[in-house]
C-alpha positions, -999 to 999 in steps of 0.1 A, spaced: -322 88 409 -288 68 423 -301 41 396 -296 64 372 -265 78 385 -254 43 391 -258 38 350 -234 64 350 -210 54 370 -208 18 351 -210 33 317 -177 51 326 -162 26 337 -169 4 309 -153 32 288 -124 36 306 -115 1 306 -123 -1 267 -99 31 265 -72 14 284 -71 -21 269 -70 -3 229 -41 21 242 -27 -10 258 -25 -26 226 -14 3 205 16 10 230 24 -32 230 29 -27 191 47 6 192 67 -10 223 80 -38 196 117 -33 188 120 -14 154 157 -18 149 158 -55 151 181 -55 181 207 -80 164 244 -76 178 253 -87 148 259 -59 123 257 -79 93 223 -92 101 213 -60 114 218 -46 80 203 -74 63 174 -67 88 175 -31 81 175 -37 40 145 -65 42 121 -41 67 127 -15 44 115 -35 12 80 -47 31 50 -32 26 26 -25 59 -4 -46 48 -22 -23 78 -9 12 66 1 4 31 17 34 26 45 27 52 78 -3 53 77 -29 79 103 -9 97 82 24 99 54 14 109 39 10 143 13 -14 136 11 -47 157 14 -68 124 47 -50 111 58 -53 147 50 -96 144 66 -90 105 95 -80 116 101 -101 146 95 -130 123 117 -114 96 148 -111 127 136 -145 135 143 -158 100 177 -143 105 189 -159 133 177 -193 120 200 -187 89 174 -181 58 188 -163 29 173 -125 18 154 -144 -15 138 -172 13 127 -143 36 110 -124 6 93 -159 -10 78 -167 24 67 -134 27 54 -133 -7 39 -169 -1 19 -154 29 9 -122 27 11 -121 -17 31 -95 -41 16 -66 -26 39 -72 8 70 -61 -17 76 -26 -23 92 -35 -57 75 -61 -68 92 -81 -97 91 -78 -133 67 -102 -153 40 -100 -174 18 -88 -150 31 -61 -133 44 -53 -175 8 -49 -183 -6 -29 -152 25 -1 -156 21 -5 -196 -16 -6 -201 -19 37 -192 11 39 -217 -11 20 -242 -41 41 -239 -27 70 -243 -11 57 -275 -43 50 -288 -63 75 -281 -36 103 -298 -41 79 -328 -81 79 -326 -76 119 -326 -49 124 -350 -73 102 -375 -104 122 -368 -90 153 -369 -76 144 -409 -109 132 -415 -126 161 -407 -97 182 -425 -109 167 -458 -143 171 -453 -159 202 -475 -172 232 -444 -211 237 -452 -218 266 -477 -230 296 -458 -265 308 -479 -264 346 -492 -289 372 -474 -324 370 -498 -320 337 -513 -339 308 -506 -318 269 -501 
């Protein structure tokens, strides 16, 4: 019976470590500085501008600067980083960009691509009116089947 209550004992443990060390973490990313902390106000509104124009690649729907998650907390200490060393606004996007691909940019920029994908729905629906407005003369033209009289035979 103690083994058994011994199990016990261990298995909470074991959970209350595992509980501690994944709120540890959680509280090490939402501990990361949001604002940038630059005493600078021109780089802290570059900051500002640049956190709000990155995507979350954890929460997707959220900026860099919203987020809590651990990686926006390394993205924007690497973004304030990048600052400080002196790296323009279009150098901190490209690396980002080079790293992390288009989908780290909120507006993402105008090419063919991104043309097509925002287009294509725009296309279809094009067509498809088209395929209906041409049916529907078709059928317009065609002769509606003769109804046969009570009595006689067809």
């Amino acid at each position: 019976m103690s083994l058994r209550r011994h199990g016990l004992a261990a298995f909470a443990a074991a959970a209350v470590v595992a509980y501690g060390a994944l709120a540890g973490g959680g509280a090490r990313a939402a501990g990361a500085p949001v604002d940038g902390g630059l005493t600078d106000p021109a780089l802290q509104a570059r900051f500002e501008h640049i956190t709000n124009r990155l995507r979350c690649l954890v929460c997707q729907d959220e900026t860099v600067a919203d987020s809590d998650a651990e990686l926006a907390a390394e993205l924007r200490a690497e973004v304030r980083q990048m600052l400080l060393a002196g790296k323009s606004d279009a150098d901190i996007y490209r690396f980002m960009k080079d790293r992390y691909g288009e989908f780290v940019l909120y507006d993402p920029p105008i090419d063919a691509k991104t043309i097509f994908i925002w287009g294509a729905p725009f296309a279809f629906l094009l067509v498809g009116a088209v395929v209906i407005v041409r049916v529907a003369r078709a059928r317009s033209k065609q002769p509606l089947d003769e109804e046969t009289e009570p009595g006689s035979t067809p």
